[in-house]
C-alpha positions in Angstrom: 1.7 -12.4 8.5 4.0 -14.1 11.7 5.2 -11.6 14.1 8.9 -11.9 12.6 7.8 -10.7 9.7 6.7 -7.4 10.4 8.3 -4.7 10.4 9.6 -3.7 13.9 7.7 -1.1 15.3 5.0 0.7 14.2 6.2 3.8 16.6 9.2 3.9 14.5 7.0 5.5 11.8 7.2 8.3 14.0 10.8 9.2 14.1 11.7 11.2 10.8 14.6 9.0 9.7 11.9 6.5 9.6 9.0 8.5 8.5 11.1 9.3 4.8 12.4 5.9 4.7 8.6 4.4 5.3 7.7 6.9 2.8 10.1 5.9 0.3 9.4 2.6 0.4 5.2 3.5 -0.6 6.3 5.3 -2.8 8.2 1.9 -4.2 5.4 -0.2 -3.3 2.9 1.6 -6.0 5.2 1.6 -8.3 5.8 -2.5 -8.3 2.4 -3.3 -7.8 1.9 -1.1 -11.1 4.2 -3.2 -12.6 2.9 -6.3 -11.5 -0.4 -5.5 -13.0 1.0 -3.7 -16.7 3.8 -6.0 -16.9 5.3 -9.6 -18.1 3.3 -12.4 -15.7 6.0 -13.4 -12.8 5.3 -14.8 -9.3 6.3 -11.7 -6.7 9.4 -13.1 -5.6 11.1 -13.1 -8.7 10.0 -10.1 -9.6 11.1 -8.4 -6.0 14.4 -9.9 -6.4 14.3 -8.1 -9.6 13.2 -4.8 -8.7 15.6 -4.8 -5.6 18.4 -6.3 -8.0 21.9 -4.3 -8.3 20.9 -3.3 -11.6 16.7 -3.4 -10.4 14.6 -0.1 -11.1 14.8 0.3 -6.9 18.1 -0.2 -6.2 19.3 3.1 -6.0 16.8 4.1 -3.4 17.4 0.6 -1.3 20.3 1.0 -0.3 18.6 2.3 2.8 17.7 -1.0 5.4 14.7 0.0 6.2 13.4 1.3 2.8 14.3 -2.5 1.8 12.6 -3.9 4.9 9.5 -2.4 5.0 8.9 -2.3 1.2 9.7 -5.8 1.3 7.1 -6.3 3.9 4.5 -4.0 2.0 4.7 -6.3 -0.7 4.4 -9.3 0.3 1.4 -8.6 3.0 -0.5 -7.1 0.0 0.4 -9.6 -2.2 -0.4 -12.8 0.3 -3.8 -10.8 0.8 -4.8 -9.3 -2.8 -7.6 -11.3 -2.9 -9.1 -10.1 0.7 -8.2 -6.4 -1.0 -9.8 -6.7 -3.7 -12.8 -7.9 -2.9 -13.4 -5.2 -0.1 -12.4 -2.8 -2.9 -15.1 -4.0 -5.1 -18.0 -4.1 -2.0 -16.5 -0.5 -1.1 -16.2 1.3 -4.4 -19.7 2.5 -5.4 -19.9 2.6 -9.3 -16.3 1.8 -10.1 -15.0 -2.2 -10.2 -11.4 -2.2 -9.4 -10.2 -3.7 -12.9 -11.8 -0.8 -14.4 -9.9 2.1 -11.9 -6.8 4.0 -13.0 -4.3 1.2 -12.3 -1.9 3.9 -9.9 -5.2 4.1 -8.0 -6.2 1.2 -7.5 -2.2 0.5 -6.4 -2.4 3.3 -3.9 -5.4 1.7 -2.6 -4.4 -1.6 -2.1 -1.1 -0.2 -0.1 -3.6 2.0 2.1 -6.4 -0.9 2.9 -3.3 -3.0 3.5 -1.5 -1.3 6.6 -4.4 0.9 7.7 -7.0 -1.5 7.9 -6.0 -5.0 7.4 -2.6 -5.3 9.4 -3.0 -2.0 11.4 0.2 -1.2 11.0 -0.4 2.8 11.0 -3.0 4.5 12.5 -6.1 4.7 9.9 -5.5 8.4 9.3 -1.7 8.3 8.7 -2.9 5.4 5.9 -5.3 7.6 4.2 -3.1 10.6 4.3 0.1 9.1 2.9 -2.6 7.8 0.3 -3.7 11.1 -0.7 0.1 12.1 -1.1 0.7 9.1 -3.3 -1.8 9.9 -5.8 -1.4 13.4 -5.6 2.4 12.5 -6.5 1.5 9.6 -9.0 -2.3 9.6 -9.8 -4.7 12.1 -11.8 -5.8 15.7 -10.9 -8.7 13.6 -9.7 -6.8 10.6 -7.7 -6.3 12.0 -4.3 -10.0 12.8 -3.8 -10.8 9.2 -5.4 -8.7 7.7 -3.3 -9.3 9.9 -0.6 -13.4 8.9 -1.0 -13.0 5.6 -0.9 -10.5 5.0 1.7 -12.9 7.7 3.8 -15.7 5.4 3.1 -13.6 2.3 4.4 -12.4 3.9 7.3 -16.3 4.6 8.1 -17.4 1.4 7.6 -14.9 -0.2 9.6 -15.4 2.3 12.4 -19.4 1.4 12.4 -18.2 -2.3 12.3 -16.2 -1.8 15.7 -18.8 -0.2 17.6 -21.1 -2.9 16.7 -18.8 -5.6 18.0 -18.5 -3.6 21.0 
């Protein structure tokens, strides 16, 4: 994704306005990438344009800049890289092919794989907590230690994978 098209700073996560408003827009992001999967067939521009829409299911929670920005941005880096996702998904997920996961889940873990581990946006540990919290506040009694187990699992193998390049 070009440089312009991320989201400004990654340190702005820090700051609380932009911690809830980053939040917000996760929360936003599983939600649309549910409905991209359970609903009508539409190329993600449309349907963004849609769910952002004046009379869209986000709009009352957009109103917010940086909501808007970033889960603009969250979309469209997950969507541009689905196929990367889901295939580390699949390699990663012992016992479970991603078509066949609780749909929320498998959401939540394409938003967490995305800016922990593919674009780096957070730290690896803010990606798998905010994770959790999704599926805790979404998923199954049994999502956020799913999700929590995979994404655990990732972060291991990608840690092994560094200290090998090294």
């Amino acid at each position: 994704m070009p440089e312009s098209q991320k989201p400004r700073s990654s340190q702005d996560f820090y700051s609380s306005s932009h911690h809830l408003s980053r939040h917000r827009a996760r929360e936003l992001t599983v939600q649309f990438l549910y409905a991209m999967e359970t609903g009508p067939s539409r190329d993600v521009e449309s349907r963004l344009a849609i769910f952002l829409s004046e009379d869209g299911f986000a709009a009352p929670d957009v109103a917010d800049a940086d909501t808007r920005e970033y889960l603009s941005f969250l979309v469209r880096g997950i969507w541009a890289k689905r196929v990367e996702i889901e295939n580390s998904l699949r390699v990663n997920v012992t016992g479970w092919r991603p078509e066949r996961m609780v749909a929320v889940d498998r959401a939540i873990l394409k938003l967490a794989f995305f800016e922990g581990f593919l674009d780096k946006i957070v730290p690896v540990a803010v990606a798998i907590s905010e994770a959790v919290e999704l599926a805790k506040e979404f998923g199954t009694d049994d999502s956020p230690r799913f999700v929590n187990g995979v994404l655990g699992k990732i972060a291991r193998l990608f840690e092994k994978e560094e200290k090998n390049e090294e």
